[in-house]
N, C-alpha and C positions, 0 to 999 in steps of 0.2 A: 605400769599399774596406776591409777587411778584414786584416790581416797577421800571419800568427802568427811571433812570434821565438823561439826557444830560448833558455830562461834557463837558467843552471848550478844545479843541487842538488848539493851535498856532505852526503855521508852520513857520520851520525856515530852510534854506537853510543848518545851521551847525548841527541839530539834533531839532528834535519839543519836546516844551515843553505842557506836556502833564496833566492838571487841575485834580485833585482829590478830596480832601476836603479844604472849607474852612468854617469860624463862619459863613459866610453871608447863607448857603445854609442851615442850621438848621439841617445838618445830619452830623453825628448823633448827637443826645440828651443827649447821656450820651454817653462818652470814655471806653472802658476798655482795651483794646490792638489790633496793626495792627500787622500783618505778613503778609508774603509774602511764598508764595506755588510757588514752581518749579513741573513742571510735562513735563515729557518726550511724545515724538509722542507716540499715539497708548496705552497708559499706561491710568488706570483707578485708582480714588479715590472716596472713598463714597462706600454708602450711608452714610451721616450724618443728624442728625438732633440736633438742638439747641433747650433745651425745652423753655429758656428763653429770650434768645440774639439774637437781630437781627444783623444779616450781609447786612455788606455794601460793595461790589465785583466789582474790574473792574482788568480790563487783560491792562496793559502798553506793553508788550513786546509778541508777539506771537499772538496762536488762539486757545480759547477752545471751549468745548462744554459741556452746565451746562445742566444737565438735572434732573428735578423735580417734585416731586408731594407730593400730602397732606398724601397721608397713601399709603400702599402697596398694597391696593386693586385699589385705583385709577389711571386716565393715565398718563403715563409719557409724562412733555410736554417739549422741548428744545429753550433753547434759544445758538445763537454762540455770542462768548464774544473774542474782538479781539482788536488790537491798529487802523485797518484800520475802524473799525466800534464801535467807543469807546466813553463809557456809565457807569455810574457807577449802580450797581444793587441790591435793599433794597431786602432781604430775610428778610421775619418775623419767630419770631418765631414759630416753629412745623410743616416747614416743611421739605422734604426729601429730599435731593441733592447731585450728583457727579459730579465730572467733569472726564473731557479727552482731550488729549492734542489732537493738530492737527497739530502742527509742532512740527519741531526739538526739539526747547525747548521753553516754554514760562510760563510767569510769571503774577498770581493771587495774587493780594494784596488783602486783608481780613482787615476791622476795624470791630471789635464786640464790645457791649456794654458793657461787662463783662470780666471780667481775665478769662481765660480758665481754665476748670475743667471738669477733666473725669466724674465729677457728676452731671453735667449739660448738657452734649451732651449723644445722643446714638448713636451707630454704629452698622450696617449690612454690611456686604457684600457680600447683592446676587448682583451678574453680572448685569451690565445694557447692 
């Protein structure tokens, strides 16, 4: 399942500060690590899928395009993920997702509920 929440932007004349997590929004429920994904225009990442962990996804800087689905037999549906149109976005676990950049360069924060372990995710890389 899929969830888009509204995050707050405050606009400021010297640079907007731009809301991501905090205790009052109850996400996530459990911490395990955030990072931050650089991805170049026109460059592809994924497929992944989390068997366990849900991702919590928003783009601060740039413009992707996350596009996902529950298994490989089903459609692939897209959503654009950008700072001009910014949202934070709950991935549950099992299902399938890549991204792709749509500018120069732009950056995807990730909080998951678990430390990362190659034993926990799986990877494809058929072409989307």
């Amino acid at each position: 399942m899929i969830k888009k929440i509204k995050l707050k932007k405050i606009k400021n004349k010297k640079g907007n500060i731009l809301k991501y997590l905090n205790k009052n929004t109850l996400y996530p429920k459990k911490f395990g690590e955030t990072y931050f994904n650089q991805i170049k225009k026109n460059q592809k990442k994924g497929w992944i899928l989390h068997k366990k962990y849900f991702c919590y996804i928003s783009v601060p800087i740039g413009k992707i395009q996350f596009t996902y689905k529950k298994n490989f037999n089903s459609k692939e549906k897209i959503l654009i993920l950008s700072s001009k149109k910014y949202f934070l976005l709950r991935v549950s676990p099992k299902i399938w997702f890549s991204i792709k950049g749509m500018k120069k360069l732009s950056l995807l924060v990730n909080t998951i509920t678990g430390i990362h372990s190659d034993k926990e995710i799986l990877k494809n890389n058929i072409s989307i």
